[in-house]
Backbone of each chain as nested JSON, in Angstrom:
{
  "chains": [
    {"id": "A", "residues": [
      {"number": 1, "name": "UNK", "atoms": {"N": [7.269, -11.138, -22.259], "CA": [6.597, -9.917, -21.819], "C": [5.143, -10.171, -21.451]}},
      {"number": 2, "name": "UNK", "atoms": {"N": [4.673, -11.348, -21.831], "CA": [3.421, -12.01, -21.386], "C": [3.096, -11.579, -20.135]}},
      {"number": 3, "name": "UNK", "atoms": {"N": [3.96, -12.229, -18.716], "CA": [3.652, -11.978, -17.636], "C": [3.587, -10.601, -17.096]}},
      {"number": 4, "name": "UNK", "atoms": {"N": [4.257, -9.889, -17.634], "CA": [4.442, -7.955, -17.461], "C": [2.803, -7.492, -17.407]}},
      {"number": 5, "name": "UNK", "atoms": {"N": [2.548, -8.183, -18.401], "CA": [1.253, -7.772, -19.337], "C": [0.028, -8.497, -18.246]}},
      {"number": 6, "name": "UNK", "atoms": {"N": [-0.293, -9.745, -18.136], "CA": [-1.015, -10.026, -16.795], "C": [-1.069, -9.403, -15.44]}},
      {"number": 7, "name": "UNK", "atoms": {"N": [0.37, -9.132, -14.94], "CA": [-0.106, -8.656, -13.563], "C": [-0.571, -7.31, -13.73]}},
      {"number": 8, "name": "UNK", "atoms": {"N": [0.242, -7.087, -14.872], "CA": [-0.329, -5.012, -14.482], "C": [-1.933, -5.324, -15.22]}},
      {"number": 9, "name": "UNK", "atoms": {"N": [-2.662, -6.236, -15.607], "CA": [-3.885, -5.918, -15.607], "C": [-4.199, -6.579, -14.231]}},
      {"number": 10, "name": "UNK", "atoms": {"N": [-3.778, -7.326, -13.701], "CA": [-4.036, -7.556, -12.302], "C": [-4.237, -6.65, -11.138]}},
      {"number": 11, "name": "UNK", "atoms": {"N": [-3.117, -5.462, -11.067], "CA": [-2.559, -4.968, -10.483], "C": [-3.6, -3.493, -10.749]}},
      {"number": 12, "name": "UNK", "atoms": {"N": [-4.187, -3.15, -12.014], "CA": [-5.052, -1.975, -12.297], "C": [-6.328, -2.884, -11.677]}},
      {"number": 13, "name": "UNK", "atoms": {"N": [-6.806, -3.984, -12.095], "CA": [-8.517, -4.445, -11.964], "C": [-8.495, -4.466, -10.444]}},
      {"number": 14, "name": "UNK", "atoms": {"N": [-7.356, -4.566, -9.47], "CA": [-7.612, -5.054, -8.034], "C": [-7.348, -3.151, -7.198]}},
      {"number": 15, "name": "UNK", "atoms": {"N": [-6.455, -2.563, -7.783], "CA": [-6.917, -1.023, -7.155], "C": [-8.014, -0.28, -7.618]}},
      {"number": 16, "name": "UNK", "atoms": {"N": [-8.807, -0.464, -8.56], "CA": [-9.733, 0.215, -8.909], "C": [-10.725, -0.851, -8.418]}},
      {"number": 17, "name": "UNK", "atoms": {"N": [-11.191, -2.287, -8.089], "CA": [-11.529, -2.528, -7.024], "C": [-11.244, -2.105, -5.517]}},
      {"number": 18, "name": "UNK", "atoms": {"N": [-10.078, -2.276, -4.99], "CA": [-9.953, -1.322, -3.819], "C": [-10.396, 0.539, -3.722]}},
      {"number": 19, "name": "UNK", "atoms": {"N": [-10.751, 0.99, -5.153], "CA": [-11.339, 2.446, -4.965], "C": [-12.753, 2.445, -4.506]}},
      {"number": 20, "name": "UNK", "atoms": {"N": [-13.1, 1.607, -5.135], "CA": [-14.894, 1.654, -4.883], "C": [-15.07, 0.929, -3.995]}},
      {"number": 21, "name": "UNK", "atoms": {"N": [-15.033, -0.282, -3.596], "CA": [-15.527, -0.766, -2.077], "C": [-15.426, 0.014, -1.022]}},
      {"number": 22, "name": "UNK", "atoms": {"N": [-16.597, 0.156, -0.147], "CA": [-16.891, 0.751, 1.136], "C": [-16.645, 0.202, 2.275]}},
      {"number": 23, "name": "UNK", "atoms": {"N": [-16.93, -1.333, 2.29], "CA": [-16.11, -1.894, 3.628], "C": [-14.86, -1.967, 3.579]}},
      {"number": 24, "name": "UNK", "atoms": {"N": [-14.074, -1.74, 5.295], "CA": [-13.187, -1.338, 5.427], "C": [-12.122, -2.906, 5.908]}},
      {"number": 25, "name": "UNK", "atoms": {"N": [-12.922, -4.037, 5.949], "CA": [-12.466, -4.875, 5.872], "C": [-12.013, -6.319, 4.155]}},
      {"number": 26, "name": "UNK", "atoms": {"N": [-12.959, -5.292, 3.519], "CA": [-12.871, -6.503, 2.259], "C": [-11.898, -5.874, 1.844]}},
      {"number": 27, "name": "UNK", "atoms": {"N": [-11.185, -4.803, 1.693], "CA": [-10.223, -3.962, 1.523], "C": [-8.661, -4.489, 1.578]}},
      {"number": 28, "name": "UNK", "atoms": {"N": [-8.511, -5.134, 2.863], "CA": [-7.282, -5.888, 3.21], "C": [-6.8, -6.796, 2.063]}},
      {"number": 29, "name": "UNK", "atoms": {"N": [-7.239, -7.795, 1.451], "CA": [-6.803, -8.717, 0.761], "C": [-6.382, -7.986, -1.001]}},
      {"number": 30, "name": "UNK", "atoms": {"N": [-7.111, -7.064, -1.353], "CA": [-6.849, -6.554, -2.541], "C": [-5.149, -5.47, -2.567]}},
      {"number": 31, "name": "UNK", "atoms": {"N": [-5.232, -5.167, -1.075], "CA": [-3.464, -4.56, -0.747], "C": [-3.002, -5.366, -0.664]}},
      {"number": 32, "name": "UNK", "atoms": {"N": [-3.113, -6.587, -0.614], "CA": [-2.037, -7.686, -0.7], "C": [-1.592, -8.232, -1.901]}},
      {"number": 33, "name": "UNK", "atoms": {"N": [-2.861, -8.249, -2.239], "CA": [-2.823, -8.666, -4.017], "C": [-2.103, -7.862, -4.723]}},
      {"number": 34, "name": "UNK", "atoms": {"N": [-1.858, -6.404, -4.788], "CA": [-1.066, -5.284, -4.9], "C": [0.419, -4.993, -3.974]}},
      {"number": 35, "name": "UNK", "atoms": {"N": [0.557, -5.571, -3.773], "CA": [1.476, -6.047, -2.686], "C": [2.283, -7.411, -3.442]}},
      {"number": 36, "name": "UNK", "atoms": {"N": [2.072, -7.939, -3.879], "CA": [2.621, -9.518, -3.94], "C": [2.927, -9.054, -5.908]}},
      {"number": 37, "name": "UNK", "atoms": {"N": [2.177, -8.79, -6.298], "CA": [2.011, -7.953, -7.565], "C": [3.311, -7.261, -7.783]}},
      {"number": 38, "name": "UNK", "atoms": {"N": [3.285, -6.117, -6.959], "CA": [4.663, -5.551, -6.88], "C": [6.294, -6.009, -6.671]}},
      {"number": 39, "name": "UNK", "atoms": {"N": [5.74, -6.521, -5.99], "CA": [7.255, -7.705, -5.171], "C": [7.495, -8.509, -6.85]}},
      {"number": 40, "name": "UNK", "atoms": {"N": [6.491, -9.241, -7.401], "CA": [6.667, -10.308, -8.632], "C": [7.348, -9.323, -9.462]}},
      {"number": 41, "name": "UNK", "atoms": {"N": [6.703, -8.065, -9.667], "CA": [7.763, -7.091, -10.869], "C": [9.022, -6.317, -10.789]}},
      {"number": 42, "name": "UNK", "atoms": {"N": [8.933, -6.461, -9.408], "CA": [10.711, -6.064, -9.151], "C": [11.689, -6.911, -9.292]}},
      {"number": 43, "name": "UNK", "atoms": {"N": [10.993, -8.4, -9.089], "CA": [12.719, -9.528, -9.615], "C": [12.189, -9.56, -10.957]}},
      {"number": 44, "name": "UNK", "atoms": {"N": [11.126, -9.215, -12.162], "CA": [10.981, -9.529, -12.907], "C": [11.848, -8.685, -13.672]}},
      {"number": 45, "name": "UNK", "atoms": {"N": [11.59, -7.714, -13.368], "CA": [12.412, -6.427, -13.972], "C": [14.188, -6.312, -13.395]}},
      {"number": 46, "name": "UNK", "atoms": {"N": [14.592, -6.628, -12.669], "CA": [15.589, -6.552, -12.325], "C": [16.441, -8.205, -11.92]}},
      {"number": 47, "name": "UNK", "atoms": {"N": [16.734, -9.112, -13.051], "CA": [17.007, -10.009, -12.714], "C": [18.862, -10.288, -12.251]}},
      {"number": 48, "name": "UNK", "atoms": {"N": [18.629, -9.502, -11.139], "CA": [19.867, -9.933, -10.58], "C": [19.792, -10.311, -8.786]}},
      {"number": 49, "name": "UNK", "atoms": {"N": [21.055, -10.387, -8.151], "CA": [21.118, -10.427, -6.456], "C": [20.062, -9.324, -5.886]}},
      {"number": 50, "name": "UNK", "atoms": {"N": [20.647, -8.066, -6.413], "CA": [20.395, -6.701, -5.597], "C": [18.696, -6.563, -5.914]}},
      {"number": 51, "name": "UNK", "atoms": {"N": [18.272, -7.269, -7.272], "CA": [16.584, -7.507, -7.037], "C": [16.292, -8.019, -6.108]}},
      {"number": 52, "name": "UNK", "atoms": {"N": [16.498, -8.861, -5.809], "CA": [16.105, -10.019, -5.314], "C": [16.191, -9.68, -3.85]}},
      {"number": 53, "name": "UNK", "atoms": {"N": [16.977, -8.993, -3.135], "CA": [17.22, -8.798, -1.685], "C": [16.027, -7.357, -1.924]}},
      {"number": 54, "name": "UNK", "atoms": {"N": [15.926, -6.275, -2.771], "CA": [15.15, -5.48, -2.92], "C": [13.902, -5.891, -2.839]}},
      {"number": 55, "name": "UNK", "atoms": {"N": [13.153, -7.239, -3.674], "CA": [12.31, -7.488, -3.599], "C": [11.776, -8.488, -2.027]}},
      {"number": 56, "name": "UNK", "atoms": {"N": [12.389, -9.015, -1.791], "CA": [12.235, -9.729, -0.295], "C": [12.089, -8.556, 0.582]}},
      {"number": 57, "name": "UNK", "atoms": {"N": [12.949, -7.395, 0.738], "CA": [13.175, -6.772, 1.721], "C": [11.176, -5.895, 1.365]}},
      {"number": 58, "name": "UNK", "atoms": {"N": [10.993, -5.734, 0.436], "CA": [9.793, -4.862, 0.214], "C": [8.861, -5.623, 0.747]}},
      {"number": 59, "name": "UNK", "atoms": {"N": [8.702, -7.143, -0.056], "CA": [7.565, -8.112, 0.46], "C": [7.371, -8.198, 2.472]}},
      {"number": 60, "name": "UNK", "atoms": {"N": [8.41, -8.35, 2.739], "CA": [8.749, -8.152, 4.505], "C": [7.781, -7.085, 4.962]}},
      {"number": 61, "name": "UNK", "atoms": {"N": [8.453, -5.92, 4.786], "CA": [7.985, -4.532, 5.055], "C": [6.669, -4.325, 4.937]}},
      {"number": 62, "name": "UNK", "atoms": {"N": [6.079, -4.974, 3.849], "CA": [4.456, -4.815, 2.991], "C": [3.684, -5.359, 3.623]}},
      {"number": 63, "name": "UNK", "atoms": {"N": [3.861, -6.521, 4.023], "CA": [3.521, -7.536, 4.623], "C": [3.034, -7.239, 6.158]}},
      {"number": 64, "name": "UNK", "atoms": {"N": [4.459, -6.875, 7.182], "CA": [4.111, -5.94, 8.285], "C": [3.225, -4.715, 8.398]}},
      {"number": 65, "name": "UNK", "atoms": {"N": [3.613, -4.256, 6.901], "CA": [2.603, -2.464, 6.92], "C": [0.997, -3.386, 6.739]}},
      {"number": 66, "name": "UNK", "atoms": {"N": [1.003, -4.158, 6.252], "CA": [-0.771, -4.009, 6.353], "C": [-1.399, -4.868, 7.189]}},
      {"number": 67, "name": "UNK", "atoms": {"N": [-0.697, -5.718, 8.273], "CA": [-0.965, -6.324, 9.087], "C": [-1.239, -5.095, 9.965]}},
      {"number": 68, "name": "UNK", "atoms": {"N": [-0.294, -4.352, 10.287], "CA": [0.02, -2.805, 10.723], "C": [-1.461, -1.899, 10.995]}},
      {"number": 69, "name": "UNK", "atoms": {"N": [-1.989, -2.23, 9.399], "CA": [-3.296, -1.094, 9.272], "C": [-4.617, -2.65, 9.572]}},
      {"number": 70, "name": "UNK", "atoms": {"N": [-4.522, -3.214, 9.622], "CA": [-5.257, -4.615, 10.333], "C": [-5.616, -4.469, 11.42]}},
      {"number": 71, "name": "UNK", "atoms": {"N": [-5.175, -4.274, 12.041], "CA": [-4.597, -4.199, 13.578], "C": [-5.247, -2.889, 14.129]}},
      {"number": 72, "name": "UNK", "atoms": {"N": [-5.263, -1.785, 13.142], "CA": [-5.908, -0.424, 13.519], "C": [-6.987, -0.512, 13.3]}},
      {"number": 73, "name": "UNK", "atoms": {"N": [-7.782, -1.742, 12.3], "CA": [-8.907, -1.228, 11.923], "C": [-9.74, -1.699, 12.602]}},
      {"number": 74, "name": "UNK", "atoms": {"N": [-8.822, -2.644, 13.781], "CA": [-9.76, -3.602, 14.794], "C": [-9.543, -3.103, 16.096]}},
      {"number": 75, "name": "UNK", "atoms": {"N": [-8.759, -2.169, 15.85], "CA": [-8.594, -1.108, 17.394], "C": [-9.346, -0.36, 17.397]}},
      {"number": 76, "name": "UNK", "atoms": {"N": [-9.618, 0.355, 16.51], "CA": [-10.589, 1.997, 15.953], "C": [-11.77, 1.079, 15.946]}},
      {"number": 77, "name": "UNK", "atoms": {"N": [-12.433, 0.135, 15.6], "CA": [-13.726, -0.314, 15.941], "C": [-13.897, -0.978, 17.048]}},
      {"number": 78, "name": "UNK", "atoms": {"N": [-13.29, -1.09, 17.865], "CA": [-13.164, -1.374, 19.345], "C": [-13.239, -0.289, 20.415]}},
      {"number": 79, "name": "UNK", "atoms": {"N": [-12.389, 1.079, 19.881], "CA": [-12.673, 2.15, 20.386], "C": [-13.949, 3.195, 20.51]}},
      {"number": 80, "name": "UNK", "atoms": {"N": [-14.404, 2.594, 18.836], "CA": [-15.479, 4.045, 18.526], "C": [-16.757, 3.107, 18.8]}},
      {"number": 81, "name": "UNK", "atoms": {"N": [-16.766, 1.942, 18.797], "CA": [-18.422, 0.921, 19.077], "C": [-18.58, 0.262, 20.344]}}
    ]},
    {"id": "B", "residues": [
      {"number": 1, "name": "UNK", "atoms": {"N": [-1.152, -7.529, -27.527], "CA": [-1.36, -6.131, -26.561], "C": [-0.325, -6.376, -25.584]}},
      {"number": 2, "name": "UNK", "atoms": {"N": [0.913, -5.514, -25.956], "CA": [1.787, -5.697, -24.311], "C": [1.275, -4.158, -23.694]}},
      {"number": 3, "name": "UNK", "atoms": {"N": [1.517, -4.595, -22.351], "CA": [0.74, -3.06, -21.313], "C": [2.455, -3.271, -20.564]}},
      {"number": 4, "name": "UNK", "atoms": {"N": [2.871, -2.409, -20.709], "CA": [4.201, -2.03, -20.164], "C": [3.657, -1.745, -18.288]}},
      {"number": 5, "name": "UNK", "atoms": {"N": [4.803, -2.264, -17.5], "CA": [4.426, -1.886, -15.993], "C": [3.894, -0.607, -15.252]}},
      {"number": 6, "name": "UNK", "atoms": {"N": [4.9, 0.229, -16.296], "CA": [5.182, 1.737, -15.655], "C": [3.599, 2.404, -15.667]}},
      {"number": 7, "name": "UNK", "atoms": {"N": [2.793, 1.816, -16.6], "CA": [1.707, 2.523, -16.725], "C": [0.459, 2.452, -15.455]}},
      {"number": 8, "name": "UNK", "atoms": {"N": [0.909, 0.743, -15.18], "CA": [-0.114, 0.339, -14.048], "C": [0.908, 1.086, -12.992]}},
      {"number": 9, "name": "UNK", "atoms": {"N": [2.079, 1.239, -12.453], "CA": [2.601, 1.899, -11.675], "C": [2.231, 3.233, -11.112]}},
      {"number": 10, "name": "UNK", "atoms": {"N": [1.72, 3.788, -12.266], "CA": [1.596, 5.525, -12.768], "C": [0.072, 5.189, -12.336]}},
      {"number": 11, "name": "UNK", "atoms": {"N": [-1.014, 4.885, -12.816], "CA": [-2.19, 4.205, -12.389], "C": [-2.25, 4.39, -10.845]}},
      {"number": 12, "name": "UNK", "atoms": {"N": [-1.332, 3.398, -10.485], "CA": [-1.542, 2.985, -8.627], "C": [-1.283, 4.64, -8.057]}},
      {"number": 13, "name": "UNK", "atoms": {"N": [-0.373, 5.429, -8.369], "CA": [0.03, 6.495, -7.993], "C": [-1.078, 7.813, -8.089]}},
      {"number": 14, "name": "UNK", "atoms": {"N": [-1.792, 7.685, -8.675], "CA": [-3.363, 8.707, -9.692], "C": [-4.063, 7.74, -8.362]}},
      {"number": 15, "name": "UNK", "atoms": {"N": [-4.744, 6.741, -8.36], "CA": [-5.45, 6.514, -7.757], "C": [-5.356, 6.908, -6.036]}},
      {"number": 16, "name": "UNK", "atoms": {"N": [-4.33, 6.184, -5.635], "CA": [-3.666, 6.585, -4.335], "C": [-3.824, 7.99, -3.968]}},
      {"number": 17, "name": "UNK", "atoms": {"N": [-3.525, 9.229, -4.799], "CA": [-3.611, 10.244, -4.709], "C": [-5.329, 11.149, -4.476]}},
      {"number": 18, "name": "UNK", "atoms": {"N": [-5.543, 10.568, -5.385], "CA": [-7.384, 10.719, -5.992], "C": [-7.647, 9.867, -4.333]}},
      {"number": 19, "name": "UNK", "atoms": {"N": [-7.682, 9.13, -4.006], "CA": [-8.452, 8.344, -2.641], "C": [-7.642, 8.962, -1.748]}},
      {"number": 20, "name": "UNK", "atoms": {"N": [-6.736, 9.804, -1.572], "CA": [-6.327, 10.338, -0.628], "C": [-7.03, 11.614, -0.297]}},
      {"number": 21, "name": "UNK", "atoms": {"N": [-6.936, 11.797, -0.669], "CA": [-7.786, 12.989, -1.343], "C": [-9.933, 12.949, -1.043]}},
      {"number": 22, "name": "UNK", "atoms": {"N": [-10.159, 12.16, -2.151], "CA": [-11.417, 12.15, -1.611], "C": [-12.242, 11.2, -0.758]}},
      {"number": 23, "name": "UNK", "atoms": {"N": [-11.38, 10.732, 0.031], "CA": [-12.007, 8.928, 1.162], "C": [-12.012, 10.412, 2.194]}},
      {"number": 24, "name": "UNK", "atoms": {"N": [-13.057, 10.06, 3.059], "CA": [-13.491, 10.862, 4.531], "C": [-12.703, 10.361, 5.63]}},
      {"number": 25, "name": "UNK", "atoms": {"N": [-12.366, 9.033, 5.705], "CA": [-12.044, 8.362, 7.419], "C": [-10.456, 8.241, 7.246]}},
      {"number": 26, "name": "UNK", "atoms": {"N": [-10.143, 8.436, 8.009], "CA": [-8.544, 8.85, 8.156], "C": [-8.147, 6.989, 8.38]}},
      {"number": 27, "name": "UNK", "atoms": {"N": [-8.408, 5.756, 7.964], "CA": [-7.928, 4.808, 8.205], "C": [-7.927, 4.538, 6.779]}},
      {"number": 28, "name": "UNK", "atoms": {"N": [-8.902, 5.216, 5.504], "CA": [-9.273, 4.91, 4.639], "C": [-8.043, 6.048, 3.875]}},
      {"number": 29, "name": "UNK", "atoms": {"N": [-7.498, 6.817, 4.867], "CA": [-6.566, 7.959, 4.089], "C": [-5.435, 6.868, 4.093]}},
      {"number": 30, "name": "UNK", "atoms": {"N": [-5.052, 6.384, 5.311], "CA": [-4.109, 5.853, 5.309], "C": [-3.841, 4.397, 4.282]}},
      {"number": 31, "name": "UNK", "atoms": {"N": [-4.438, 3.603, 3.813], "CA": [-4.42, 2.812, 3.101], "C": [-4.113, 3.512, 1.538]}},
      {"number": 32, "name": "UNK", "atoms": {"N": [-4.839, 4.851, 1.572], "CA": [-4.647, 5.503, -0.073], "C": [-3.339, 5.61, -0.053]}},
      {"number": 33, "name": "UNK", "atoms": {"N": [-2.34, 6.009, 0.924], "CA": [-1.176, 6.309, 1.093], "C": [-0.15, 4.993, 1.2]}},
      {"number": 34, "name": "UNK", "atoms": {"N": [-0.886, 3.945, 1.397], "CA": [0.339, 2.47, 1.749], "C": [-0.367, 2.146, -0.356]}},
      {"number": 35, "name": "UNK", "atoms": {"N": [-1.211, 2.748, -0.863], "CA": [-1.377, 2.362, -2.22], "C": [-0.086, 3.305, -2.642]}},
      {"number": 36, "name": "UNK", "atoms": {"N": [-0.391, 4.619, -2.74], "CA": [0.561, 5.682, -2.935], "C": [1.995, 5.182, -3.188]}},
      {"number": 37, "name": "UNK", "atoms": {"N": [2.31, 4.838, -1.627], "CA": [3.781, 4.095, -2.02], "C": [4.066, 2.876, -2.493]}},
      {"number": 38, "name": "UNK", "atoms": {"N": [3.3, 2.294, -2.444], "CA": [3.69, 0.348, -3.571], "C": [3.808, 1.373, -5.25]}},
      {"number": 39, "name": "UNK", "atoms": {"N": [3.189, 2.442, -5.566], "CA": [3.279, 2.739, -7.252], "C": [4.663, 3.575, -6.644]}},
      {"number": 40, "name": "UNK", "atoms": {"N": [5.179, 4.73, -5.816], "CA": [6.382, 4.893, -5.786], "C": [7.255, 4.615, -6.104]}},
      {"number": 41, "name": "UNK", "atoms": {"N": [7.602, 3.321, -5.114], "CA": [8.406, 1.865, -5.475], "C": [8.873, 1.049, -6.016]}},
      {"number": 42, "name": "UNK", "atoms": {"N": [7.266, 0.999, -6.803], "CA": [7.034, 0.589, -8.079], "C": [7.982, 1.028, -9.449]}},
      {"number": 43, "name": "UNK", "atoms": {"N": [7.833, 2.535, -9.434], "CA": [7.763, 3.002, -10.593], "C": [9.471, 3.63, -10.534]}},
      {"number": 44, "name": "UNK", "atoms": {"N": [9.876, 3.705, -8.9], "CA": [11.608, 3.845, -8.633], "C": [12.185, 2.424, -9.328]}},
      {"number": 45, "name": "UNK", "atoms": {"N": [11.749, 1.134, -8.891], "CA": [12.133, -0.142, -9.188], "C": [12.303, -0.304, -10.514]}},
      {"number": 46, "name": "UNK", "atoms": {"N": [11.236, 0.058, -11.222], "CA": [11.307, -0.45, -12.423], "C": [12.531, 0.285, -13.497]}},
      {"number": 47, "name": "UNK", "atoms": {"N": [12.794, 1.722, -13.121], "CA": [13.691, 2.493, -13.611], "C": [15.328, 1.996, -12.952]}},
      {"number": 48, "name": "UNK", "atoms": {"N": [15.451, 1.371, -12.002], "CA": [16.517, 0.596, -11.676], "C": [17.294, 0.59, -10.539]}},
      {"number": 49, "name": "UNK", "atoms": {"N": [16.79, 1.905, -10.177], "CA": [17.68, 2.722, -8.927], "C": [17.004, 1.416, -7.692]}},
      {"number": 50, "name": "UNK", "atoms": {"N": [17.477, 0.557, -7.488], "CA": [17.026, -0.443, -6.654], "C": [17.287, 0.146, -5.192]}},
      {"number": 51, "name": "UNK", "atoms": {"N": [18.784, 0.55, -5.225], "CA": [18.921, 0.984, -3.384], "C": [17.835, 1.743, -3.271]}},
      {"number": 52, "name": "UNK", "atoms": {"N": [17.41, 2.637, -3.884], "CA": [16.265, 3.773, -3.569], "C": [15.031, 3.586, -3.081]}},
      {"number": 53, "name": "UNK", "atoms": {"N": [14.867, 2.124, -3.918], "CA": [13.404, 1.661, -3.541], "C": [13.434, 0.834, -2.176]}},
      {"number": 54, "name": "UNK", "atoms": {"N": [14.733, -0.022, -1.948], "CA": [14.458, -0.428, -0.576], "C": [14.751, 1.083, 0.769]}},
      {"number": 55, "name": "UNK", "atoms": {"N": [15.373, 1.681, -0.184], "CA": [15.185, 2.707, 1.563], "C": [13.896, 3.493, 1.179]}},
      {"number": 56, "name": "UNK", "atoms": {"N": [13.115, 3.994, 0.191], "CA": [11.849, 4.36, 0.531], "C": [10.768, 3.336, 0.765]}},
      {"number": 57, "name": "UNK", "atoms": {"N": [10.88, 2.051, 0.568], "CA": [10.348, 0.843, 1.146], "C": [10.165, 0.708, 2.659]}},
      {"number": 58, "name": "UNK", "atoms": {"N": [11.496, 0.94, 3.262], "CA": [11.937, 1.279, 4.855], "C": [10.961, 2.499, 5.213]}},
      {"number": 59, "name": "UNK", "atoms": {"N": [11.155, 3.584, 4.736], "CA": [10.312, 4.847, 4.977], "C": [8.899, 4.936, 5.146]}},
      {"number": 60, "name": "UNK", "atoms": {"N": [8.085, 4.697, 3.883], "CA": [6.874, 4.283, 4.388], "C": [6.357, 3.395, 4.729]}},
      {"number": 61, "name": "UNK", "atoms": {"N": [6.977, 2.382, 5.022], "CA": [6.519, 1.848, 6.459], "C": [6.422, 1.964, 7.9]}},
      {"number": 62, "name": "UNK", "atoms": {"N": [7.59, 2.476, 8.32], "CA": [8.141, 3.05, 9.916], "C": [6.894, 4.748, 9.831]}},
      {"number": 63, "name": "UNK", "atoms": {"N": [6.769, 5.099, 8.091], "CA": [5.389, 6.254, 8.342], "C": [4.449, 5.675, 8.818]}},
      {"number": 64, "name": "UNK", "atoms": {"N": [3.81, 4.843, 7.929], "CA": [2.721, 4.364, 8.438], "C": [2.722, 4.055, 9.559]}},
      {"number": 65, "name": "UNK", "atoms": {"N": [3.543, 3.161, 10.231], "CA": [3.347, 2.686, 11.041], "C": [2.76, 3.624, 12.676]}},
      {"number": 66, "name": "UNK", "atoms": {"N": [3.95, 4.929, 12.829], "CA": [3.854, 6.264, 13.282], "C": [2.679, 6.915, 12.912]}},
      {"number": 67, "name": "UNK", "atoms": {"N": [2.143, 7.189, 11.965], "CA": [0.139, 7.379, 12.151], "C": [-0.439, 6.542, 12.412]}},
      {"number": 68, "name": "UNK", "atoms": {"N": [-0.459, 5.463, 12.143], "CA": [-1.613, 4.548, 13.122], "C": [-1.34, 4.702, 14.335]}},
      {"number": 69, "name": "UNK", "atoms": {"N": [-0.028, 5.015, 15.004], "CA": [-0.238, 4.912, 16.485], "C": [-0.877, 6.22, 16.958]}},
      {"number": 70, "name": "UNK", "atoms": {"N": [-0.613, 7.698, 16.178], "CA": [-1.337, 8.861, 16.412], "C": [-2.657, 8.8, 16.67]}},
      {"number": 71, "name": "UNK", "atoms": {"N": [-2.869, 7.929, 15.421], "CA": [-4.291, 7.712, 15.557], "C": [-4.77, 7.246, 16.802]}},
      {"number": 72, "name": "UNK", "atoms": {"N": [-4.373, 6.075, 16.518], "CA": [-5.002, 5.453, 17.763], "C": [-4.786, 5.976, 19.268]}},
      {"number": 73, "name": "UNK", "atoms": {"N": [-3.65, 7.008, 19.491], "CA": [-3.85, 8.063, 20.641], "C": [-4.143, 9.183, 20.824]}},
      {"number": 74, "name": "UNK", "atoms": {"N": [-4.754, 9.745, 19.848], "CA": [-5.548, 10.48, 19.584], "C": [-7.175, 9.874, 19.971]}},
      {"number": 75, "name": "UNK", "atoms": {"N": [-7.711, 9.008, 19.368], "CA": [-8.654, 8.307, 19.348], "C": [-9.058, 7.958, 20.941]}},
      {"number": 76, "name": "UNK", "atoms": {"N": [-8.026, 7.473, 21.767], "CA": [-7.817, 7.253, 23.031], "C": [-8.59, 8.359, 23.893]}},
      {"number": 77, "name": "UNK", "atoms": {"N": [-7.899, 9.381, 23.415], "CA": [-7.605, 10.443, 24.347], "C": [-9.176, 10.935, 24.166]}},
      {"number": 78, "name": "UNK", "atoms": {"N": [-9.576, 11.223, 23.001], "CA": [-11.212, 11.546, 22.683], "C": [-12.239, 10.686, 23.176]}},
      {"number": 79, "name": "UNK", "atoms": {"N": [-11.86, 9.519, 23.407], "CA": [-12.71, 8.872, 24.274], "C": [-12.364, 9.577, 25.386]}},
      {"number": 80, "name": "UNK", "atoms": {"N": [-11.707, 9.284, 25.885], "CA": [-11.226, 9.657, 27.506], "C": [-12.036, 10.831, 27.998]}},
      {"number": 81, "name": "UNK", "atoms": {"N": [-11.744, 11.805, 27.223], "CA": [-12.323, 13.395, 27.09], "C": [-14.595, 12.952, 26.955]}},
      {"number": 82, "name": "UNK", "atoms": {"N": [-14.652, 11.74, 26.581], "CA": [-16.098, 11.919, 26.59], "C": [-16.583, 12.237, 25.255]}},
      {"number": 83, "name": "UNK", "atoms": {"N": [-15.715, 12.874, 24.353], "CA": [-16.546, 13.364, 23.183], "C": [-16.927, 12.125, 22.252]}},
      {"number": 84, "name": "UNK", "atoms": {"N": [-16.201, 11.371, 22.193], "CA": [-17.115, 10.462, 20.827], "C": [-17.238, 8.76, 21.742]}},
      {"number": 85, "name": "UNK", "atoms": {"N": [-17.924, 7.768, 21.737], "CA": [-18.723, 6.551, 22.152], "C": [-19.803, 6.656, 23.187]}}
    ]}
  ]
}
């Protein structure tokens, strides 16, 4: 239960870092960190097949979604400057 | 000290909500909301219902993905119009 116990302090110290920072770029890497975080506790917690395709299929998706908001945040400052 | 998941789950979900809520820039809404759903997910996953979490996994993403493009044609169009650069 060790590792349970690390990421979720991982997983609280890096969104309550992502609350308070103001730039909109140092931002990116701490959703990932929360991101990769998540993915680790779904095969942790569910050690079977159907984790495991659950957890890949999320990491995929997560992965695209914030490349996703990446991508906007370099469009919207391209647009508005 | 064990810290059980569900709590940092429940955590991500309070916060997400709280920054949805009080962040001003609608790029900064949208990130409270891709937080929002990783504790969703999270907190579906850990209770077991696994199919659930990959189809709301599917969901907010194809969301997100569908407001950033609003945005960004919206954003378009307000340039276009002259009002904001």
């Amino acid at each position: 239960m060790i590792e349970e116990t690390i990421i979720s302090c991982i997983i609280i110290y890096m969104v309550l870092r992502l609350f308070i920072t103001q730039n909109r770029l140092e931002r990116m890497p701490y959703l990932n960190v929360i991101n990769f975080g998540v993915a680790a506790i779904i095969t942790l917690k569910n050690p079977s097949p159907l984790g495991a395709i659950t957890s890949m299929v999320y990491f995929i998706l997560a992965t695209v979604g914030a490349n996703a908001i990446a991508f906007t945040i370099s469009k919207v400052k391209e647009i508005e400057g | 000290m064990n810290i059980e998941f569900i709590y940092a789950a429940a955590i991500l979900m309070i916060v997400g909500a709280l920054g949805g809520v009080l962040q001003t820039r609608p790029i900064d809404k949208f990130l409270m909301l891709a937080v929002l759903g990783d504790g969703l997910i999270s907190i579906v996953a850990t209770f077991g219902y696994l199919d659930v979490a990959m189809a709301s996994s599917f969901m907010t993403f194809v969301g997100i993905i569908i407001m950033m493009i609003g945005l960004v044609r919206v954003l378009e169009i307000r340039k276009m119009r002259g009002e904001i650069g």
